[in-house]
N, C-alpha and C positions, 0 to 999 in steps of 0.2 A: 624673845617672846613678845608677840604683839601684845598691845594694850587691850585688844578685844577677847583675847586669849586670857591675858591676866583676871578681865571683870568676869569672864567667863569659871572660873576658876571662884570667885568671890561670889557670885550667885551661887556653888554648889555648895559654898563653905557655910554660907546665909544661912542656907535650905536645909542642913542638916542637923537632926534629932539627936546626935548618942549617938543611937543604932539603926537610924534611915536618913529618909530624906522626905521632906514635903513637897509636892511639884509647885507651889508656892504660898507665899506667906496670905493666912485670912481668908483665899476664895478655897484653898484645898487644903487643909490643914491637917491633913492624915497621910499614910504612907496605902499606893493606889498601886497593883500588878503591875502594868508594862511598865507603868512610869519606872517604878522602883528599878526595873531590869535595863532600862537603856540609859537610866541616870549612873549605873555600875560603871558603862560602858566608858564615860566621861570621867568619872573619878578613878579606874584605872592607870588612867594614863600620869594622875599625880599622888595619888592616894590609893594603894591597894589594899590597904587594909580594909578602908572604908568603904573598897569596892565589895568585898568580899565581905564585910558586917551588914551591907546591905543587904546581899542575897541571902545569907543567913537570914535573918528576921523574918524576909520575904517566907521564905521555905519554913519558918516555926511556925508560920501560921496558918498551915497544911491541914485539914481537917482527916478526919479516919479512912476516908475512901479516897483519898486522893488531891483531890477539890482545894484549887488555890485560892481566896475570897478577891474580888476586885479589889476593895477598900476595908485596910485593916484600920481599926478605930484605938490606937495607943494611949490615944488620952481623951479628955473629955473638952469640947469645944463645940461654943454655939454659935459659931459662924457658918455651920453647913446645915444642911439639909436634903434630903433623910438621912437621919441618924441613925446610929446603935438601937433604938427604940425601937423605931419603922420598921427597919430591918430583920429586928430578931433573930439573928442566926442560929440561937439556942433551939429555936424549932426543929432543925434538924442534927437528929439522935448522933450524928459521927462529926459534929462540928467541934471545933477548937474550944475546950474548955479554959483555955489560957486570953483567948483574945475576943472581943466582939469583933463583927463583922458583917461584912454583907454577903447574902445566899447567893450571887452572880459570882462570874469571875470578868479574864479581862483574855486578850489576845495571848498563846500562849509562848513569851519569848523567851522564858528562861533557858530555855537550851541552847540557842543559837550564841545566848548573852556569854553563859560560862566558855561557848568558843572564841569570843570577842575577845574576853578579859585573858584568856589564853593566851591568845596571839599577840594583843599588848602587851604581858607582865615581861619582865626584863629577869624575871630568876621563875626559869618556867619550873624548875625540880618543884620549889614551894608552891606556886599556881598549881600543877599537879597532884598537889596533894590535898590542899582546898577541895577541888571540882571531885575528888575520889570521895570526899567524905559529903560532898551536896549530891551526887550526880543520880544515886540509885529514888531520891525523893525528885527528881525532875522527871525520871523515867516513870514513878509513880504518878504522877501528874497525867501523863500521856496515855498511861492506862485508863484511867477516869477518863476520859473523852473516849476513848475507842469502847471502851465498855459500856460506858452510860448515857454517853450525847450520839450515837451512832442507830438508832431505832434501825432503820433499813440493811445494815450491815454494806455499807457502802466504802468505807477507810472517809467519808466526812462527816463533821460532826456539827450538831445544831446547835447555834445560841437563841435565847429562850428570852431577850432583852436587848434592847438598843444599846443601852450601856454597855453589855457584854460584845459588841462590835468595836468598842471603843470608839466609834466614829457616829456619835450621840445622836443628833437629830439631824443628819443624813435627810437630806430630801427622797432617798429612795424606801423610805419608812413612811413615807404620805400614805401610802397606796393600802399601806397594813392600817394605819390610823384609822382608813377609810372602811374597813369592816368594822369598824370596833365602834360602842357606844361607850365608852365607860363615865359611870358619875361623875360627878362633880367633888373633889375634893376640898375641904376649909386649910391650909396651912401656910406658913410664913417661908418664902423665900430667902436663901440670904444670899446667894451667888447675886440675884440685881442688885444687892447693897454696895457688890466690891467692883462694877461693871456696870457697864451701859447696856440696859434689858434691852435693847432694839439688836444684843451682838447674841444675846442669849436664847433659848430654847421660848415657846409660850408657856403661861398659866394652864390652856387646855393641854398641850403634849405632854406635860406632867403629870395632868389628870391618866393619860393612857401610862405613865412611864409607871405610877404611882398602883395603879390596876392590877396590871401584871405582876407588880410584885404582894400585891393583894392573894392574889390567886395561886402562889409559887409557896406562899404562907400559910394558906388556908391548908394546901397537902403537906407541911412540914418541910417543905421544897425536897420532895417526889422528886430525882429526874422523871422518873417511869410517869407519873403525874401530869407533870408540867411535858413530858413529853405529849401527853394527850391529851391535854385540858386548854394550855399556853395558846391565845391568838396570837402571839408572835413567837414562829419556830423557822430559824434562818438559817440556810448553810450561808456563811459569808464567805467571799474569798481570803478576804483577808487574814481572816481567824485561821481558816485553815490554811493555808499559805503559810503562816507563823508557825505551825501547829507541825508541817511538812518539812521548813526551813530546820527547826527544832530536834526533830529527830534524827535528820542528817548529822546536824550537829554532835547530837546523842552518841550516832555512831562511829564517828570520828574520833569522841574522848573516848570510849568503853574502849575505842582498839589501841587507843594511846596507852591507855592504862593497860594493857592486858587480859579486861574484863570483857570477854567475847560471848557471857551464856544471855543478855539482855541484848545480843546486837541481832540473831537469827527474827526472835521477834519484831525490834524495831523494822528491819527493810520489809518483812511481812507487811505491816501496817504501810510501810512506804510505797509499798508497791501500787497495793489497793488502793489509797489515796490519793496519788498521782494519775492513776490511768482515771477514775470516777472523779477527779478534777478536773479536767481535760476534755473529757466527756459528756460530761452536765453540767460544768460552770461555764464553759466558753459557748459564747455565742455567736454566731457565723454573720447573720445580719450586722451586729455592733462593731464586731473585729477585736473583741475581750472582753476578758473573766467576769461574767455577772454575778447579782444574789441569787438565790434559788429560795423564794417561797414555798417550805414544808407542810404547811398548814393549810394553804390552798392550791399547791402543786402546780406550781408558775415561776418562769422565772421573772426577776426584776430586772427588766431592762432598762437601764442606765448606764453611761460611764462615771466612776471617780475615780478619785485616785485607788481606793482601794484594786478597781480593774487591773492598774499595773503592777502591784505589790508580789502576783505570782514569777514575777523577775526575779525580784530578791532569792527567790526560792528556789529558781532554775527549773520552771515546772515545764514551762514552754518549750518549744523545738526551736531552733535559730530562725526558722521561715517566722511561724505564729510569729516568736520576738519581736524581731522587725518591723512585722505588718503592725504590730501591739504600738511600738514606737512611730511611727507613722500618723497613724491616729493621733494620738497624744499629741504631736507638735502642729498636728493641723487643726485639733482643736482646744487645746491647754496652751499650745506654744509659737503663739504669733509676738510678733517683734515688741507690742504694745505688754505682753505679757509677760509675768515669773511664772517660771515653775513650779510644783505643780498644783495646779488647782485642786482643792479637793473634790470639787462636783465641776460636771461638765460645762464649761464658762457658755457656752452656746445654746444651754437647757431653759426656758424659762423660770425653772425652781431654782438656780442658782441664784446665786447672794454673796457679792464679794466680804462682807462685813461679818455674815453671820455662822458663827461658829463652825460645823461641820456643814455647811451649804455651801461653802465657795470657796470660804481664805487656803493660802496656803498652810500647811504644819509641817513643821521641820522633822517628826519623827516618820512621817512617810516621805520626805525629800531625801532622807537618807537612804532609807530602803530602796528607793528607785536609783538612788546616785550608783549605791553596792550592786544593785542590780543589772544595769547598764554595763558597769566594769565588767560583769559576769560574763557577758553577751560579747564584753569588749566594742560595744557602741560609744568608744572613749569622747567623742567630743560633742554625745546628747550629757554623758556624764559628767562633763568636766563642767557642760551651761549649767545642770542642774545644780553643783559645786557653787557656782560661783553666785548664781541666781540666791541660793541658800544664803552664803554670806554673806553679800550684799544686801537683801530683806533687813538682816539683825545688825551689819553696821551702821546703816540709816534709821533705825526705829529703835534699836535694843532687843533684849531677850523678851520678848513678846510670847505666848501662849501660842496666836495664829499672825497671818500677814497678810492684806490684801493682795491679790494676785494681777492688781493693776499697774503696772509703770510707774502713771502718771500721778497718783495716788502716795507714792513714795519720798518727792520734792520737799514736801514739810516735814518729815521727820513722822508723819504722824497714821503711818498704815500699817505700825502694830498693835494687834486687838486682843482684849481677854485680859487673862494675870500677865503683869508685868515680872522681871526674874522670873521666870519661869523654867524648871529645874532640868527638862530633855533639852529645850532650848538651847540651853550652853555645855550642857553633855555632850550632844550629838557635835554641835560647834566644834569643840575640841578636837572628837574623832577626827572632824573633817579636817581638820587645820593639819592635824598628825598624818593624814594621809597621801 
């Protein structure tokens, strides 16, 4: 076992509650959607129990209709902001009387996860039996998006917050910023206490972040509401990409198991989804998956990383693929470069340093690495592999990484939380594969 393997191992042991995991210590002090689901993915491979306590917890904090929370609040800690307070998820009538939380959610991977920790566990009878007794609440999960984030009846669904993209202050969020006035809000930061503010979100996009969930609070957070009230209503790809990825999954265990009356429905939603992905996210000019602005009926034309995440998911046709790949190395993947940038390194709003604006993130290097296998584009796959590794042997488990080369020489181009909990999860996977 490498030593980067072993420390990798020792950050998820750091990181973990009882019965979660924190994606690290002080700046994220709560147990967060994806995170939770792809940090599983890591503690599988040496801990399955812990894999499998995790997504429990995740899944207890399911609200009446479905609805997973981004950020579940287990304990009380004044190192973040917005809190349980802010938040209020009590406003809405089918929320979790067991947990605070927040009225968002996150990218939805818990389905694709229970097939990861599947295909890792080493006594699949007992992994089988786990995923039998989680799997009919992930399938719940996916009904709430097709139900209630789908206004148009299209198989995709809107997120109603940047947060909910997971991929935060995204430079292709400017453009929505730019209808919006919202006040000015009074409150105390605590992520620039644990971080260099020049790596983090501004004082005003908070202001906007902070709004919207003003507004989502004001209707008891309404989908139907915030479907029609919300300045920011996005189909993302990535979201649903995950959300496509998921259901595959879905029906993969329902037939492992024998349970085939949930699988007619899922390819239903699969179908729809995939052809109205394909159709309205891709963009012929760019040469891949865009945002689609709902709210003013535009797409967002930009590349990031999120453009190539419909890999993972297999949405594309081998031609798209490729042409998709192409792209990407001509403009994320010259010699001076890692892969992959999160925002298009050639864009003016790009930002090697600053969070969702440039650096790399290890939880979509993985998605692209799985991706690429899919397509069997094996040796874009194996740079992205190796590019990933490399980032965290040079820096450590970093949060994000600059996407510059030359930037890597000091030890000092990883940015954000340090240990940070997908960081050495995903590591793992990769190491195992």
């Amino acid at each position: 076992m490498s030593e980067l393997y072993k420390k990798a191992i020792e950050v998820l042991e750091n990181n973990w509650r009882g019965r979660f995991s924190i994606p690290c210590a002080k700046l994220y002090p709560f147990q967060w959607f994806w995170d939770s689901g792809l940090i599983a993915i890591g503690l599988a491979h040496f801990d399955m129990e812990k894999a499998e306590t995790e997504i429990k917890t995740l899944l207890d904090s399911q609200w009446g209709n479905g609805f997973i929370p981004h950020i579940i609040f287990h304990s009380e800690s004044d190192s973040y902001f917005p809190g349980p307070d802010f938040h209020r998820s009590d406003l809405h009538p089918q929320s979790s009387k067991k947990y605070n939380s927040t009225g968002m959610t996150q990218p939805p991977v818990t389905g694709f996860v229970l097939e990861e920790i599947y295909r890792i566990s080493k006594d699949k009878k007992a992994t089988l039996k786990f995923i039998e007794s989680t799997i009919d609440k992930v399938f719940f999960n996916h009904q709430y998006f097709y139900n209630n984030r789908d206004p148009h009846n299209e198989g995709l669904v809107y997120i109603y917050h940047n947060w909910e993209s997971g991929t935060d202050n995204s430079p292709i969020w400017d453009d929505i910023w730019d209808t919006m006035n919202p006040p000015e809000y009074t409150f105390e930061r605590r992520d620039t206490t644990h971080v260099d503010p020049s790596q983090r979100p501004s004082k005003r996009e908070y202001d906007h972040y902070l709004y919207i969930i003003d507004i989502a609070k004001e209707h008891n957070y309404s989908d139907a509401k915030i479907a029609e009230l919300s300045p920011f209503l996005v189909q993302d790809p990535l979201f649903n990409a995950m959300l496509i990825k998921s259901n595959e999954s879905l029906i993969y265990l329902y037939e492992k198991l024998g349970k085939h009356e949930k699988v007619s429905q899922l390819k239903k939603w699969q179908e729809k989804s995939i052809q109205s992905f394909n159709s309205k996210l891709f963009d012929e000019e760019i040469g891949a998956y865009v945002h689609y602005d709902l709210r003013n009926e535009r797409p967002l034309q930009f590349l990031s990383s999120s453009s190539f995440s419909p890999l993972f998911a297999g949405i594309p046709d081998e031609e798209r693929a490729n042409a998709m790949v192409e792209i990407m190395l001509k403009k994320f993947g010259g010699e001076h470069q890692y892969l992959c940038a999160s925002f298009d390194p050639t864009s003016e709003r790009f930002n090697p340093k600053k969070y969702w604006r440039g650096p790399v993130w290890i939880n979509l290097n993985w998605m692209l690495y799985n991706g690429l296998k899919k397509y069997e584009i094996n040796d874009i796959a194996q740079r992205v592999k190796q590019d990933t590794i490399d980032m965290l042997q040079n820096n450590g488990f970093y949060e994000y990484f600059d996407s510059r080369k030359e930037m890597h020489n000091n030890g000092k181009a990883g940015y954000g939380g340090n240990n940070f909990s997908w960081s050495a999860a995903l590591l793992i996977d990769l190491l195992e594969g």
